[in-house]
C-alpha positions in Angstrom: 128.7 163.3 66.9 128.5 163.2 70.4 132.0 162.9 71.9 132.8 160.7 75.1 135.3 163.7 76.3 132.6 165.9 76.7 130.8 164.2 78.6 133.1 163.3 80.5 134.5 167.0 80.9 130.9 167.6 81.9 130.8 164.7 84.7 134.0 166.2 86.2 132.9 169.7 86.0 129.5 168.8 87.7 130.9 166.6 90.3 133.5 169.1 91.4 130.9 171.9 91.6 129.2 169.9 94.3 132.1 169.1 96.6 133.7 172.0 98.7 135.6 173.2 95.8 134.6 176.4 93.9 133.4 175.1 90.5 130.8 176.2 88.3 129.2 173.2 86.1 126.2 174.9 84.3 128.4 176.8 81.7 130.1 173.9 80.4 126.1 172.0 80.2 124.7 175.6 78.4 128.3 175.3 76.1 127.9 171.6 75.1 123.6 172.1 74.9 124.4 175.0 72.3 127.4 172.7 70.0 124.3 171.0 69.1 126.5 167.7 69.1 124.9 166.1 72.1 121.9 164.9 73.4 120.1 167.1 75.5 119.0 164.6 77.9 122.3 162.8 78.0 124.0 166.0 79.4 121.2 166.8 82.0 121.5 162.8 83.1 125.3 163.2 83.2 125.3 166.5 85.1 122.7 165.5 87.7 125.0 162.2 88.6 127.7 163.7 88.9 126.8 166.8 90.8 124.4 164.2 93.4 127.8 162.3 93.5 129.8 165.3 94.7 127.2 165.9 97.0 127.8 162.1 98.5 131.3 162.7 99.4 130.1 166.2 101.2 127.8 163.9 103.1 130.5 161.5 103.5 132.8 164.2 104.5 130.5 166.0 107.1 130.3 162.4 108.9 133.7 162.0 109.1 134.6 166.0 109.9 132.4 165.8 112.9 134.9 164.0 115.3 137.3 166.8 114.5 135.0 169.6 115.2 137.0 170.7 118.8 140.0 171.4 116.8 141.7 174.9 116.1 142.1 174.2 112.3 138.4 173.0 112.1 136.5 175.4 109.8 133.6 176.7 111.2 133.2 177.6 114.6 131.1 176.2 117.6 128.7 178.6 117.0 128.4 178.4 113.2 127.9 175.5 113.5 125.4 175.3 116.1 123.4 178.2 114.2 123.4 175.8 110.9 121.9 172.8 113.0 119.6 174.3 114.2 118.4 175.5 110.6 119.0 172.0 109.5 117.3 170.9 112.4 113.9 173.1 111.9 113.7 171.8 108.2 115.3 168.6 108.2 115.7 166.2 105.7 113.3 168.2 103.3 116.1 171.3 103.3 118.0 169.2 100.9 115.3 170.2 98.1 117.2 173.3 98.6 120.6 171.7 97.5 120.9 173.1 94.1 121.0 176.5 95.1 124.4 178.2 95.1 126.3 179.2 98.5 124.0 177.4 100.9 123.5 174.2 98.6 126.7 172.5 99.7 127.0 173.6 103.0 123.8 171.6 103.5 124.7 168.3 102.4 128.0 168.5 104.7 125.5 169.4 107.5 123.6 166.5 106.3 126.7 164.1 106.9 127.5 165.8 110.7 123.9 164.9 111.8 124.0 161.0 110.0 121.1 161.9 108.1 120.5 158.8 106.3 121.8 157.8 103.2 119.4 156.8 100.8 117.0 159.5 101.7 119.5 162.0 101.2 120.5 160.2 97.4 117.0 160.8 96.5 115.9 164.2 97.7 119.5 165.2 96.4 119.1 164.1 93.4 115.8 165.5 92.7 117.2 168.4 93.8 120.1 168.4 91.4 118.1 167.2 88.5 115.2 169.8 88.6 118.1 172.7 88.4 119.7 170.8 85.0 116.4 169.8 83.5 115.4 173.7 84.3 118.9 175.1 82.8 118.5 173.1 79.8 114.9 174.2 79.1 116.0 177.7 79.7 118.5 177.3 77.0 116.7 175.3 74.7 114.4 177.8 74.9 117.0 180.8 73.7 118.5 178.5 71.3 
């Protein structure tokens, strides 16, 4: 019987893993997928929200970080920053296909935020993003299972 905890354990999990803090999501999906208690597609649909979510506030946070950027305390320097701009710059929007990937995933939707990229184009290539990498993790493990 599926079990409104989980997936709510699951929603958290996946939304903090997007954000700036250090969280990992996919174990507790791959723990949950092998209880057998929940649907499949449930937990990939609750995952993906959540982690595109996270990904919101980085976006939401990287627009609102920017005016602070001349500060001591600010947390990448001038030229970090002007070397992950650039990058953004050369691929733009389409970069955040590359979203889901660990390490430079998040850094890319706070990017996104600093240069205003817009919203609902960022939602949706996000969130394909994010939803390939579940759907592909849960095929993996229905595969082992």
């Amino acid at each position: 019987m599926p079990s409104l905890a989980a997936y709510a354990a699951l929603f958290a999990a996946a939304f903090l893993a997007a954000t700036i803090f250090p969280f990992q999501s996919e174990a507790v999906l791959v723990g949950l997928m092998l209880t057998g208690d929940h649907l499949v597609w449930g937990l990939v649909l609750v995952a993906s929200v959540a982690n595109t979510l996270g990904s919101v506030v980085n976006w939401a946070l990287g627009r609102a970080i920017h005016r602070f950027r001349d500060r001591p305390w600010f947390p990448a320097s001038p030229e970090q920053m002007a070397r992950a701009e650039g990058w953004y710059r050369r691929w733009g929007l389409w970069s955040l296909l590359l979203s889901w990937a660990p390490i430079i995933g998040d850094p890319l939707t706070v990017m996104a935020g600093v240069l205003r990229a817009p919203l609902i184009p960022f939602v949706l290539l996000v969130a394909m993003a994010k939803t390939g990498r579940y759907a592909t993790l849960a095929l993996i493990t229905l595969g082992l299972t």
